[in-house]
C-alpha positions as CSV (number, residue, x, y, z in Angstrom):
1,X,43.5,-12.5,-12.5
2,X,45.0,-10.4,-9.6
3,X,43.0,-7.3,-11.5
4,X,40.3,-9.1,-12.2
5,X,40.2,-9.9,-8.3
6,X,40.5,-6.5,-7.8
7,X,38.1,-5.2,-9.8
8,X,35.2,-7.9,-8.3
9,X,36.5,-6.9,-4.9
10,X,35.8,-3.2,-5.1
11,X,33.0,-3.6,-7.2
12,X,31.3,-5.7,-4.4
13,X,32.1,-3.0,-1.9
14,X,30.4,-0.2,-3.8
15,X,27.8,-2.6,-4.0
16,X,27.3,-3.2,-0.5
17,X,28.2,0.5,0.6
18,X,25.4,2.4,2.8
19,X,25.5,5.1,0.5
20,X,24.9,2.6,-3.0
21,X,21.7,1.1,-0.8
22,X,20.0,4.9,0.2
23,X,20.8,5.4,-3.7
24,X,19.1,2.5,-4.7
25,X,16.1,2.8,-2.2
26,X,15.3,6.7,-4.2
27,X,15.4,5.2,-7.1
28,X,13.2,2.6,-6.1
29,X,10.9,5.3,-4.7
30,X,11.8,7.0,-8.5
31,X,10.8,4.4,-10.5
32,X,7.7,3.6,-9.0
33,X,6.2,7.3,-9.2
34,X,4.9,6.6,-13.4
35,X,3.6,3.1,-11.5
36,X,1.4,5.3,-9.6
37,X,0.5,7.9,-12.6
38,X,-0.1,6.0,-16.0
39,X,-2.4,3.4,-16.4
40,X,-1.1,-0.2,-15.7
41,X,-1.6,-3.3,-17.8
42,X,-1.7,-5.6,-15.2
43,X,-5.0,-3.1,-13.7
44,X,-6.9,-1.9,-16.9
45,X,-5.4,-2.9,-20.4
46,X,-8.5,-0.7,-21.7
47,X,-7.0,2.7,-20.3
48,X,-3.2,1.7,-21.5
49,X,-4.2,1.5,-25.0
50,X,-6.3,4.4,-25.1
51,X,-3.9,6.2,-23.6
52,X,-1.3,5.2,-26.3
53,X,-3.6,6.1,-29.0
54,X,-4.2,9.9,-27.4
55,X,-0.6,10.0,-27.2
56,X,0.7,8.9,-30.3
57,X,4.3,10.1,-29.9
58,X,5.0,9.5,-26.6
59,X,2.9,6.8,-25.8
60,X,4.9,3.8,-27.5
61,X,8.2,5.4,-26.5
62,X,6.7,4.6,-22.6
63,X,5.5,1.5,-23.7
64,X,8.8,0.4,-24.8
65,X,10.5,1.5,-21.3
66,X,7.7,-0.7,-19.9
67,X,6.4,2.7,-18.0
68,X,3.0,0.5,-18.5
69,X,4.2,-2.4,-16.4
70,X,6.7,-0.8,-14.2
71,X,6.7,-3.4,-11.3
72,X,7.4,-6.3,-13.9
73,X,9.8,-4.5,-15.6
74,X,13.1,-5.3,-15.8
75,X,14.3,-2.3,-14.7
76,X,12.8,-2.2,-11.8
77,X,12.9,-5.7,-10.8
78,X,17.2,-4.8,-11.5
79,X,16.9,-1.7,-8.9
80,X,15.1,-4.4,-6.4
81,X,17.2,-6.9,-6.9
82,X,20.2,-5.0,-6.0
83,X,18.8,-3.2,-3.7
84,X,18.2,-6.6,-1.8
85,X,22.1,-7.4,-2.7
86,X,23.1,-4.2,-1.0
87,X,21.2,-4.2,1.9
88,X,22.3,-7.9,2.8
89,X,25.9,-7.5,1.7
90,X,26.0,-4.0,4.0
91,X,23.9,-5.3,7.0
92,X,26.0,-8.7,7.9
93,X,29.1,-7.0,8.3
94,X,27.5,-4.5,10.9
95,X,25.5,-6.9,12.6
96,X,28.8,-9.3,13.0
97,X,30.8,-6.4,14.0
98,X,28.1,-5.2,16.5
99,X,28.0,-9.2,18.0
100,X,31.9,-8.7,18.7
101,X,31.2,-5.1,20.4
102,X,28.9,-6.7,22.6
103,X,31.3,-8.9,23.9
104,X,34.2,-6.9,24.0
105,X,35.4,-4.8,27.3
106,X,34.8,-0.9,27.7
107,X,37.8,0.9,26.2
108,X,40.1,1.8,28.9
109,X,40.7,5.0,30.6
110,X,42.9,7.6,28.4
111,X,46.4,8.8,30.0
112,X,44.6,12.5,30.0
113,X,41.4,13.0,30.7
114,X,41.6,16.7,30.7
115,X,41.8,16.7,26.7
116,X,38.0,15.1,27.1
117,X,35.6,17.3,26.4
118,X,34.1,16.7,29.8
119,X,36.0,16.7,32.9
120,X,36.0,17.1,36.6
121,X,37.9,16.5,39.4
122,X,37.7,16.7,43.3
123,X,39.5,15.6,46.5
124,X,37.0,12.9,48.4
125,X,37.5,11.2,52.2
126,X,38.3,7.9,51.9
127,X,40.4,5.1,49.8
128,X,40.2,4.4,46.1
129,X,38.5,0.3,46.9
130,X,35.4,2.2,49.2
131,X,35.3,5.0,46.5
132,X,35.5,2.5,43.8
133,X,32.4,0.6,45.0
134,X,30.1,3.6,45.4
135,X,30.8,4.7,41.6
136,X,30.3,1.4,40.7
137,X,27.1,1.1,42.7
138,X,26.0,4.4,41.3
139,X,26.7,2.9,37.4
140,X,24.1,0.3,37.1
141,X,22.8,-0.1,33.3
142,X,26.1,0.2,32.0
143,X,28.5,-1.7,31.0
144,X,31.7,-0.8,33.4
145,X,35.4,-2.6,34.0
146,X,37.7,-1.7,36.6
147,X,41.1,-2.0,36.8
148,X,44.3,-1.5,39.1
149,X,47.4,0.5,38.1
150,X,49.6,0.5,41.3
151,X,47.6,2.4,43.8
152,X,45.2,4.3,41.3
153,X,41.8,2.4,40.2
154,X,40.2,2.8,36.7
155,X,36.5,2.8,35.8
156,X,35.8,2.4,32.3
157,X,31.7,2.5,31.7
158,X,29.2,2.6,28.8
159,X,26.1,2.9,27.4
160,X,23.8,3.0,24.5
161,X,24.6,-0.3,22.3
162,X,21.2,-0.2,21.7
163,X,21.0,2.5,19.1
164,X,23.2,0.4,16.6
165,X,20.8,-2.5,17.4
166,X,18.3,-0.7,16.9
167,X,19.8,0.7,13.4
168,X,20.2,-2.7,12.6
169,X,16.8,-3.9,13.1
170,X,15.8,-0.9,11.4
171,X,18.0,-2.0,8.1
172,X,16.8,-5.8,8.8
173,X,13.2,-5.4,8.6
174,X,13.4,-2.4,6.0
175,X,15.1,-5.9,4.1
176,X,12.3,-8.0,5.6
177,X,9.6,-5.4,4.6
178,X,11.0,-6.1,0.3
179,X,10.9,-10.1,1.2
180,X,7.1,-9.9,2.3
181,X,6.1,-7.6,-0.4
182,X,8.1,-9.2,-3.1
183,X,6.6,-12.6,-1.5
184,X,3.0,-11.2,-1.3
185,X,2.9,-10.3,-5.7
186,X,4.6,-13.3,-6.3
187,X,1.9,-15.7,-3.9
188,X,-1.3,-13.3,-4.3
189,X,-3.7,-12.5,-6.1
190,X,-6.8,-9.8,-6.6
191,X,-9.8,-9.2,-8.6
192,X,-12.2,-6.9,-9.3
193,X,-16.1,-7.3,-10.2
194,X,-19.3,-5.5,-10.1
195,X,-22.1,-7.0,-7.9
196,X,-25.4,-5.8,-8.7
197,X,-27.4,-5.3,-5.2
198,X,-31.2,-5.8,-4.1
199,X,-30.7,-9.0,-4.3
200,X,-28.8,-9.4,-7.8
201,X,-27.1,-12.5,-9.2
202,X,-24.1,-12.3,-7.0
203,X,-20.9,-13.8,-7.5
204,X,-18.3,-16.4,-6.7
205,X,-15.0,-16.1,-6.8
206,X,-13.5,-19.5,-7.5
207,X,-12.5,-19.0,-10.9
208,X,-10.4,-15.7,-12.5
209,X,-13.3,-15.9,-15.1
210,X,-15.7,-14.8,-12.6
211,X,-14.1,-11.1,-12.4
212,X,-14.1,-8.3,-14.4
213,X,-10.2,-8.1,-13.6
214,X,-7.6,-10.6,-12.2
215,X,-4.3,-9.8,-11.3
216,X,-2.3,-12.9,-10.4
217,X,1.0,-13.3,-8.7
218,X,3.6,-15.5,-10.8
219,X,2.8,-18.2,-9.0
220,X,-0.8,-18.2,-9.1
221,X,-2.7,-20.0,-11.9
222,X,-6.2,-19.6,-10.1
223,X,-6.6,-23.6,-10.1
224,X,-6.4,-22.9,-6.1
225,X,-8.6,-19.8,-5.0
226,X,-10.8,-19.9,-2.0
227,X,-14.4,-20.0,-2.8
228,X,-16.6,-17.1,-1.5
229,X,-19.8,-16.6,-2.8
230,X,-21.9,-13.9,-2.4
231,X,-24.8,-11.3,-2.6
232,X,-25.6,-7.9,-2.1
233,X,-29.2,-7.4,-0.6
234,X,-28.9,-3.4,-0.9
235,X,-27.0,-0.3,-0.6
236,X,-26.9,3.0,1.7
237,X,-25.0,5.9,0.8
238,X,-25.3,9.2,2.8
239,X,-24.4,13.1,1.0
240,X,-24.1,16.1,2.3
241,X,-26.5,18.7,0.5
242,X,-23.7,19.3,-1.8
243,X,-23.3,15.7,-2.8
244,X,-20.3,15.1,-1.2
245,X,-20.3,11.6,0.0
246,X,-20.3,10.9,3.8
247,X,-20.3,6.9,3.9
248,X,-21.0,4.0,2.6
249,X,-22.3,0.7,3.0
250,X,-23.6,-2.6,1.5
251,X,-25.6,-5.4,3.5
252,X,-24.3,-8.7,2.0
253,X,-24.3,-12.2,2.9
254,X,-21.3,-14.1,2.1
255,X,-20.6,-18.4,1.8
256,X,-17.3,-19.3,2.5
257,X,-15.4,-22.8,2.7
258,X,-17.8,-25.9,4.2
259,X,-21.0,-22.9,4.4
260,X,-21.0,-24.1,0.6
261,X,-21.6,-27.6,1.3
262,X,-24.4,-26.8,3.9
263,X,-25.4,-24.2,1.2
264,X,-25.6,-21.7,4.4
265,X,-25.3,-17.5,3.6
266,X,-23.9,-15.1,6.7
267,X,-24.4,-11.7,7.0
268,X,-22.3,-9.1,6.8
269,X,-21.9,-5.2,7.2
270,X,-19.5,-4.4,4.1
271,X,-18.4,-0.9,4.8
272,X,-15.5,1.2,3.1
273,X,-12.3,0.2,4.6
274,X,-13.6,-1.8,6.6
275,X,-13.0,-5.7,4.7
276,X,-15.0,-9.0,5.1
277,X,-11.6,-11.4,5.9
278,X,-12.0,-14.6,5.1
279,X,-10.3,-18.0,4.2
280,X,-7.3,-15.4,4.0
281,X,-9.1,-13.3,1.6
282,X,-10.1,-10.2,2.1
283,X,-12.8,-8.3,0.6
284,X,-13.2,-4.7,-0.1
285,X,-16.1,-2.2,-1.0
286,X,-14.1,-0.3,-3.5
287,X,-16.6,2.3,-5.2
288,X,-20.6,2.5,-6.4
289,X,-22.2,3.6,-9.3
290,X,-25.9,2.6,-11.0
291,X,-27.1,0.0,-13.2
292,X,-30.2,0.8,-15.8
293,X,-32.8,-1.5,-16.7
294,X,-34.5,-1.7,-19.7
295,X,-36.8,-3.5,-21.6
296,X,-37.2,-4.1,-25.7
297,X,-40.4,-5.3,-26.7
298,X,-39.3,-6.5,-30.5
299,X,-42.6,-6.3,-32.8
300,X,-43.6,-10.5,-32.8
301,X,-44.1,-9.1,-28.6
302,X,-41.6,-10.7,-27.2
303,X,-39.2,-9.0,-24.6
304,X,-35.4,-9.0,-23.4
305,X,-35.0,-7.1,-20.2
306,X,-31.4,-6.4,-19.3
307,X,-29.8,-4.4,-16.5
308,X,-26.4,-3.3,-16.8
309,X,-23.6,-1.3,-14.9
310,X,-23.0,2.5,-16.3
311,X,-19.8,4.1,-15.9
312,X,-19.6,7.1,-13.7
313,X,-17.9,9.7,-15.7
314,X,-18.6,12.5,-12.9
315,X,-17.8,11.3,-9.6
316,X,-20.0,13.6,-7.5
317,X,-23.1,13.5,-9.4
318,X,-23.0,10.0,-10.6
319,X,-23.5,11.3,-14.4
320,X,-23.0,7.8,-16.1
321,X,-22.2,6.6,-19.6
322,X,-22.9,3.0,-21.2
323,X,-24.4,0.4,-24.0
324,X,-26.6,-2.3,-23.9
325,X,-26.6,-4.9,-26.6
326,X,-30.3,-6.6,-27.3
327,X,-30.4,-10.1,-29.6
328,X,-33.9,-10.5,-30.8
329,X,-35.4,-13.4,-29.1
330,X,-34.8,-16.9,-30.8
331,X,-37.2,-18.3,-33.4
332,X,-37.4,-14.4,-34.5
333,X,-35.5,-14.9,-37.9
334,X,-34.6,-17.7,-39.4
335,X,-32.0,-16.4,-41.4
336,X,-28.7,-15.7,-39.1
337,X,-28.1,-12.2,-41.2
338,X,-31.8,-11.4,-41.2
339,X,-31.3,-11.6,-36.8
340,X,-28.4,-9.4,-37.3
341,X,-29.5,-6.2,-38.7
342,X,-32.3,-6.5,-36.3
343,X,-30.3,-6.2,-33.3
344,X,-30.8,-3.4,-31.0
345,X,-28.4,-1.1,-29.2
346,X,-28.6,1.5,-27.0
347,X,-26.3,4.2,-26.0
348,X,-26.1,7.1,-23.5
349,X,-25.9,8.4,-20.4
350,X,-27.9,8.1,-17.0
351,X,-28.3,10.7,-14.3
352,X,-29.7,9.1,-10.7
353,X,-31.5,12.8,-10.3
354,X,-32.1,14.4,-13.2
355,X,-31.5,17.8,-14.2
356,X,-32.5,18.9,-17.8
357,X,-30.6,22.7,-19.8
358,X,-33.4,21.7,-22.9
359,X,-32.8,18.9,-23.9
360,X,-29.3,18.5,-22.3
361,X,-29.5,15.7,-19.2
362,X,-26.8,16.2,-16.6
363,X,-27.4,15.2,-12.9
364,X,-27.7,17.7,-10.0
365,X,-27.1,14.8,-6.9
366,X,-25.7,11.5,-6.9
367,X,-28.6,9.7,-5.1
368,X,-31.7,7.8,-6.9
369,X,-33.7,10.7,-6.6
370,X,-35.2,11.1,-10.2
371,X,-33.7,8.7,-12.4
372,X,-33.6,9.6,-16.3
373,X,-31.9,8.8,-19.3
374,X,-30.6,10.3,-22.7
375,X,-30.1,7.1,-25.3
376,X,-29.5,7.0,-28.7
377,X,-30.9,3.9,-30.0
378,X,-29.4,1.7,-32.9
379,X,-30.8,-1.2,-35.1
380,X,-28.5,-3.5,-36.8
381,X,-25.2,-5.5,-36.2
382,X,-24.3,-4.8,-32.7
383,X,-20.8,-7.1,-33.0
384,X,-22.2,-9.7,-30.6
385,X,-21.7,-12.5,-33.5
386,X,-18.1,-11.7,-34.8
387,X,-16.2,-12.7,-31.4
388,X,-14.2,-9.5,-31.7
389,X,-13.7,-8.3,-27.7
390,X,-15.5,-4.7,-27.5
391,X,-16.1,-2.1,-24.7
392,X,-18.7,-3.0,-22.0
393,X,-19.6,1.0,-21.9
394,X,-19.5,2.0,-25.7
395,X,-20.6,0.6,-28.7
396,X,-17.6,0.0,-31.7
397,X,-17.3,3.1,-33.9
398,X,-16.2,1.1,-36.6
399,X,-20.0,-0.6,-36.8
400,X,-21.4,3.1,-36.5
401,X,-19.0,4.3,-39.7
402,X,-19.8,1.3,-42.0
403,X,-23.6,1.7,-41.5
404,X,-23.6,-1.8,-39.9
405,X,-25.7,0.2,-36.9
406,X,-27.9,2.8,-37.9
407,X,-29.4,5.6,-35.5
408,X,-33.2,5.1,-34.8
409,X,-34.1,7.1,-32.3
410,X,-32.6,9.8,-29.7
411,X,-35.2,10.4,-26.6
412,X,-34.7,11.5,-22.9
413,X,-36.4,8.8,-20.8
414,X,-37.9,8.7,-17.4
415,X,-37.8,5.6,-15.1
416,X,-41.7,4.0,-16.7
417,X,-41.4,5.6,-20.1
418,X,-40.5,4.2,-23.2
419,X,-40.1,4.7,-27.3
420,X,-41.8,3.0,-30.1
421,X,-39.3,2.8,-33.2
422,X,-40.8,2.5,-36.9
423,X,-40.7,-1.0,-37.1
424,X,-43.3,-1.3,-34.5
425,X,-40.1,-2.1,-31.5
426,X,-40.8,-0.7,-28.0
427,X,-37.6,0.1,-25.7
428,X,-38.5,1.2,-22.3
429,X,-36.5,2.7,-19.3
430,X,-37.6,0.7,-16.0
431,X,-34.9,2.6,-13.6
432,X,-32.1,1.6,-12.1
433,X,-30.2,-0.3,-9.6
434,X,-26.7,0.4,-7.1
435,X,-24.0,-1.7,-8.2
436,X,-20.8,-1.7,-5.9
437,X,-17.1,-2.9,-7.3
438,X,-16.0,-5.5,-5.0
439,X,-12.2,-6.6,-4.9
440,X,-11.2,-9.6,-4.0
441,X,-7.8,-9.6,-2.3
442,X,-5.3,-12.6,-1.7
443,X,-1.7,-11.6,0.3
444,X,-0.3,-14.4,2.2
445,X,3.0,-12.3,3.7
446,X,0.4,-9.1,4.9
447,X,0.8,-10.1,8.6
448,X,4.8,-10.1,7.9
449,X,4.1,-6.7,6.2
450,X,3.2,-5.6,9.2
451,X,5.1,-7.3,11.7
452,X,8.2,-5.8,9.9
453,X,6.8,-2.1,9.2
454,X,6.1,-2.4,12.7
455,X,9.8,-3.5,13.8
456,X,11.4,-0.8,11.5
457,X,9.3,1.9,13.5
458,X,10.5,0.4,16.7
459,X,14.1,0.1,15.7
460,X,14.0,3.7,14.1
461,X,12.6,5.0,17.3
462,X,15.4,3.4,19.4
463,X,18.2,4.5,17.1
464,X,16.8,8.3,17.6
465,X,16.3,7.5,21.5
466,X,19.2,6.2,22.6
467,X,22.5,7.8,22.9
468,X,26.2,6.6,23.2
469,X,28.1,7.8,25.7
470,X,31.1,6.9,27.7
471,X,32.7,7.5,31.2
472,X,35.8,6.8,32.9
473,X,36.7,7.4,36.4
474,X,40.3,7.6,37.7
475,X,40.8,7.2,41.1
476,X,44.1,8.4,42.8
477,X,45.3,8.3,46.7
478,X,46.0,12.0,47.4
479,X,47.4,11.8,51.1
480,X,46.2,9.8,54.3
481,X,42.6,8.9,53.8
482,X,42.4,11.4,51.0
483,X,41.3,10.2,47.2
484,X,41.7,12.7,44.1
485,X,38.4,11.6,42.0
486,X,38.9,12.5,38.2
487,X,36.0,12.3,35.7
488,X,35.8,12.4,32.3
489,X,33.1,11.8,29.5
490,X,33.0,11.6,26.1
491,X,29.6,12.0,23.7
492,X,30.0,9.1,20.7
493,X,27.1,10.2,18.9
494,X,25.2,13.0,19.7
495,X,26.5,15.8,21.6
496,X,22.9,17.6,22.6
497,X,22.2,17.9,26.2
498,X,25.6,16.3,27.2
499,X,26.6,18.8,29.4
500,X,24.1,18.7,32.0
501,X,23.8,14.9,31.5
502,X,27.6,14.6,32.3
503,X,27.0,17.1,35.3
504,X,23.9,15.3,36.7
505,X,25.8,12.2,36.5
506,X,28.7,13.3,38.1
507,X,26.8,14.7,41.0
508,X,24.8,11.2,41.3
509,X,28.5,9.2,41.3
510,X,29.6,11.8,44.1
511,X,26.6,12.0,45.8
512,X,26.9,9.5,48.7
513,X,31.0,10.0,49.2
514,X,31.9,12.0,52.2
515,X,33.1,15.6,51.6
516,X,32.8,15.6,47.8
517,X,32.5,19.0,46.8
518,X,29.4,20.5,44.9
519,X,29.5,20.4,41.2
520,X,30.0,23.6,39.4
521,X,29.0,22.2,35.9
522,X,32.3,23.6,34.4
523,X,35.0,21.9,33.5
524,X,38.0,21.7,35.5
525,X,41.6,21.1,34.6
């Protein structure tokens, strides 16, 4: 038991050891850098597993480590954990020990003080009481104790407790700063969804199911998110000539809380980084991209019209890939496998201004200059029927391979002109809308996030500021009305500059005795 004892005992004190908590705050910092590079679960499943199949050997080897969901891992919920241990385990001890420094004396005078490494002495007018009550006078802001041996009087002064408070506040709301954000992913929550503008359907956000994403903290079963509806009346973005972006913004209105009940809309200015907060939400302008329209005319003359987000696959230009997915109106076909293989599907890319090598569409700006489109279109089984989840921006190879889709038609398309297939089926190009990604953002411990970021910059800045230093005066009778004054310092942290900051206080504690001598800034023994 007694080894046992032992071994818990030092264990704990490794544990709670400065040195174990900087080691455990890098590999924090460590473990979240493939956080920050590979693709995340909890953000984009879609990306995880495609990058997986790219990277068929060391794809499931990262998967197993849980490199794809680092901050749920176990390994690095382990590092944070401890790291919380450590911290708490190595901060009580300092701030209980710093609590009994406060209260305790200044150290007294040392037998020599011409070992200090500063130290002066001069021969003053006067008695050691008068003498002692103009060094004390001249020693406000520290902390100073005198005391009597015989005829001599001892001066004990010092200064700069601050910097270990403010080390320990530093340490304390570094601690604080893990709380709120370990409190914010377990409490919050955010989505992400497109919102087609000039006036499109809009969204609402009381349900997970209205995103495209949702990433809930453990605690959160979205039964309980706040309602904000809105819409997006239009967009502005502003290029340079080289279509470099400049800004962008989005006029919105927004319904939040009892405006839902009074069915009232507010506007708003959505700008980039520059969030509509409400109802302790927060909502972003993330990103833009463009939304074709087009219309099938299916041979009995009926039409579906659909408009539907692209995905930007160059982020200067605005060159955008996609699929749309057509059902042939009802009443069409009778038979349920007769409406399948007449489904149409289209394909390809959009360019907002269009630049054409042939046949070859590319886009030369990102703005809705000349909108075009290359499309290959496909009749058949699009997958809509088979409830098997497939990408919003391609169509499934598999359909493609087993002839369940067969090409129809490949065409470059302006915004007005369309295609007639053999069987008599029109698809036209209409143009195109601005969509903007909207997220949705719910942190209930961001104002502590701050408050303690902020704190751990002040207590940083103190701990840097201030200095320790201490002072001891010794104060001898050296004849009739004659007192030998004896100074000497001592530097407990930082030596820099203490030199002339022990000469400049000397002179200020001799400086309104009679016939102290000038001070020669070296030392005297």
């Amino acid at each position: 038991m007694r080894r046992l004892f032992a071994l818990m005992r030092n264990t704990w004190r490794t544990l709670t050891s400065m040195g174990t908590a900087l080691a455990l705050l890098f590999l924090l910092a460590l473990g979240a850098i493939p956080g920050a590079l590979l693709p995340q679960r909890s953000l984009n499943e879609f990306k995880v597993e495609q990058y997986i199949a790219e990277h068929p050997t060391i794809g499931p080897w990262l998967d197993r480590l849980q490199a794809f969901e680092v901050f749920s891992s176990f390994w690095f919920t382990a590092i944070y954990a401890l790291l919380f241990i450590s911290l708490v385990g190595c901060l009580t001890p300092r701030l209980i020990e710093h609590a009994r420094t406060l209260r305790a004396t200044p150290v007294a005078a040392p037998r020599n003080l011409g070992r200090l490494p500063k130290h002066h002495t001069a021969d003053v007018s006067g008695d050691p009481d008068a003498v002692a009550a103009v060094v004390k006078g001249h020693l406000r802001g520290w902390r100073r104790t005198s005391t009597r041996s015989g005829d001599a009087v001892e001066i004990s002064a010092e200064k700069g407790y601050l910097r270990e408070f403010g080390n320990i506040v530093f340490h304390f709301s570094l601690l604080g700063l893990l709380v709120a954000v370990a409190a914010g992913k377990l409490f919050g929550y955010e989505g992400n969804v497109i919102v087609l503008a000039d006036s499109g359907p809009g969204f609402c956000s009381a349900s997970p199911a209205a995103f495209d994403s949702f990433r809930a903290g453990n605690t959160v079963d979205g039964t309980s998110l706040f309602p904000i509806c809105l819409r997006v009346n239009d967009f502005q973005a502003h290029y340079l000539p080289s279509g470099q972006a400049v800004s962008f913004a989005a006029n919105i209105d927004y319904q939040a809380g009892s405006d839902l009940d009074t069915d009232t809309w507010r506007p708003y200015h959505l700008r980039v980084n520059e969030p509509l907060r409400v109802g302790g939400d927060r909502v972003y302008l993330q990103g833009h991209g463009y939304a074709p329209t087009f219309t099938v005319t299916f041979p009995g003359g009926q039409t579906r019209t659909q408009t539907l987000q692209f995905r930007p696959e160059d982020q200067i230009t605005l060159l955008s890939s996609g699929a749309m997915r057509f059902d042939p109106p009802g009443g069409s076909y009778p038979d349920p496998d007769e409406r399948r293989k007449n489904q149409i599907a289209i394909q390809g890319l959009f360019a907002p201004t269009e630049r054409l090598d042939g046949t070859l569409l590319s886009s030369s700006f990102p703005a809705l200059n000349n909108p075009a489109v290359a499309i290959d279109i496909y009749k058949g089984d699009t997958g809509l029927d088979t409830g098997r989840p497939q990408s919003l921006f391609s169509l499934d190879p598999r359909l493609i391979e087993q002839n369940r889709l067969t090409k129809k038609a490949r065409v470059n398309l302006r915004a007005g002109q369309d295609t007639r297939l053999d069987d008599g089926t029109v698809v036209r190009f209409d143009g195109a809308v601005p969509f903007i990604n909207v997220q949705v953002s719910h942190d209930p411990a961001q104002v502590w996030v701050l408050v303690f970021a902020l704190t751990m910059m002040a207590g940083l800045l103190v701990s840097l500021v201030v200095r320790r230093r201490r002072v001891w005066v010794r104060l001898t009778p050296a004849g009739p009305g004659t007192v030998s004054v004896e100074l000497g310092g001592l530097a407990r942290t930082d030596n820099s500059g203490w030199g002339d900051e022990f000469e400049r206080l000397t002179q200020r504690l001799l400086a309104d005795i009679p016939d102290a001598p000038a001070v020669s800034g070296e030392k005297v023994t």
